[in-house]
N, C-alpha and C positions, 0 to 999 in steps of 0.2 A: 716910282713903282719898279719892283723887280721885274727882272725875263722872266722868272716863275709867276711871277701872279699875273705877269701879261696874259701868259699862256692859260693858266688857269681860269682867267677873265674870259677870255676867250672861246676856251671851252664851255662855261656856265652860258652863253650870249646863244651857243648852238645847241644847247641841252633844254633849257627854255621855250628852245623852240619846236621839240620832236614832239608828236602825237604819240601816241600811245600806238594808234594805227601803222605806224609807221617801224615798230620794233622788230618787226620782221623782215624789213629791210637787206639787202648785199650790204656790205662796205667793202670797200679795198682791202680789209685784209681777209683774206681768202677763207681763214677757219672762223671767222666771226660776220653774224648779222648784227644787225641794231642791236641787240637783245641780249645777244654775248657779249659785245666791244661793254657794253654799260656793264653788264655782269663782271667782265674784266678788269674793269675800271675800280668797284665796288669790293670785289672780292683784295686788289694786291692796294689800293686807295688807303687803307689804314695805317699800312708797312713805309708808305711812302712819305705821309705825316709824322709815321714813327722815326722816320729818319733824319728829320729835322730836328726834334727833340733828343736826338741819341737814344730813344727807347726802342728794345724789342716790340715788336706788334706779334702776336703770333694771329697767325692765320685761321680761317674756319675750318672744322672738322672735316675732309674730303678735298679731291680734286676742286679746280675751278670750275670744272664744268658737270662738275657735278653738284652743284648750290645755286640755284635759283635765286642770286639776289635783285635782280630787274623786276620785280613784283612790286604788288603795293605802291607805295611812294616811291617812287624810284627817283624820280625827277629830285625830289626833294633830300633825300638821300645823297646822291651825287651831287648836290649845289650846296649841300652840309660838309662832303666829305671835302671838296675843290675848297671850300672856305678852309679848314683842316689844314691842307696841305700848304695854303698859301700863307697862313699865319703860326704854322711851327717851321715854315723857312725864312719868316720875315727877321727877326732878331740876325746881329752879324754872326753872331757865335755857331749857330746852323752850317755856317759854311764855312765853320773853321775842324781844324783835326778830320781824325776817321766816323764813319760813322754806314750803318748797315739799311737792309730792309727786311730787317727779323733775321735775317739768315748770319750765319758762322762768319761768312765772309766782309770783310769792310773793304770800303773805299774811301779815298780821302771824299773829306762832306763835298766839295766843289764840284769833284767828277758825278757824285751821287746827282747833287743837286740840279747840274745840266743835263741827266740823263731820264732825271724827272720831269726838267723844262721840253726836254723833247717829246718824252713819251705824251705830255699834256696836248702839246703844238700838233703831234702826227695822229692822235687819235681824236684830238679835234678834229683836225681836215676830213678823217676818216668817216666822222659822225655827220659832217656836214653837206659833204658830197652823199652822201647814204642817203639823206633826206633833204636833196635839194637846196643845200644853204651855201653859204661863202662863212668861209672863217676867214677874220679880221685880227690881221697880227702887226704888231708895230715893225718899221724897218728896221729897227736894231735891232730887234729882237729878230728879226730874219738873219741879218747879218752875223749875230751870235750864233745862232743853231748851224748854218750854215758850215761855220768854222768849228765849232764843236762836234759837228756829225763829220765833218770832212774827215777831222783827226784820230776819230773812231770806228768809220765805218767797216774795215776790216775787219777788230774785233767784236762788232755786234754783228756781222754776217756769221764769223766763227760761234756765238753766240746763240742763232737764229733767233736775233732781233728784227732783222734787216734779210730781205728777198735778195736776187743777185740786181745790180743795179737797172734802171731806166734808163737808154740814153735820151739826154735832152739838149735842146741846144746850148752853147757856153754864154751867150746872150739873154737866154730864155731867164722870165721873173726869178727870183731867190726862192723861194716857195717850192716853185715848179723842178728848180735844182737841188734840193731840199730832198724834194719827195723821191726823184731819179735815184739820188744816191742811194736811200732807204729800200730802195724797189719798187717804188708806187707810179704808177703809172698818172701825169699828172692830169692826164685827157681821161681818165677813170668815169665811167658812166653806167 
């Protein structure tokens, strides 16, 4: 199994588990509750599968925060879309050459594809601390993101992907070093 589908796996295992009740939730990232992070997920989710396959996805009519897609089936939704992304990255060819998310700009697939594996891994956490869960990520799969955010972290803070960092200890879990570098506070409550 890939680091994407780990993370993907993973995500589905905390998505599973949110109530409805629970959509209005904090999460860690500062402009999103429960309600948004999924909206977020839903709304840029089809771009991200588009990019395993090399296809444009165009995006829905308006802002993200301006479409309401946490409605309805959401749950189901999002456990269609994580399926989606996890099986137009599985084939090797996914991760070969350039390849976009929707947008003008490319990246070689492999940068793409770990920045999907991440975005999966940190917004899982973000959903699970939100409503009380533990997300469950393999150690290599730690030790992958770890070194793939390490060597990006500057350019997604230039980006504002990434807050200014957490410090944490040099000792402290992968995860918890993980989240520092990102901004996330790993004590987030």
């Amino acid at each position: 199994m890939s680091h994407l589908s780990n993370a993907a796996e993973a995500m589905a295992a905390v998505a599973r588990a949110i109530t409805d009740d629970q959509l209005a939730n904090k999460t860690p990232c500062t402009e999103y509750d429960v309600r948004a992070l999924v909206n977020h997920l839903l709304f840029w989710g089809p771009s991200l599968a588009g990019g395993g396959r090399k296809e444009s996805v165009p995006q829905p009519a308006g802002a993200e925060s301006d479409v309401d897609l946490a409605t309805g089936d959401w749950r189901g939704r999002l456990l269609a879309l994580l399926d989606d992304i996890t099986s137009s990255w599985a084939p090797p060819s996914a991760w070969e050459g350039e390849t976009s998310m929707g947008t003008p700009h490319s990246l070689p697939a492999p940068v793409l594809g770990d920045m999907i594996t991440g975005e999966l891994a940190l917004h899982g956490w973000d959903l699970a601390v939100a409503t009380g869960q533990r997300l469950e990520l393999p150690a290599d799969l730690l030790e992958h993101l770890h070194d793939t955010v390490l060597a990006g972290v500057e350019q997604g803070r230039e980006m504002g992907m990434y807050g200014p960092e957490v410090a944490v200890p040099a000792d402290a879990p992968t995860l918890d070093r993980i989240l520092g570098l990102t901004g996330r506070d790993p004590a987030w409550t």
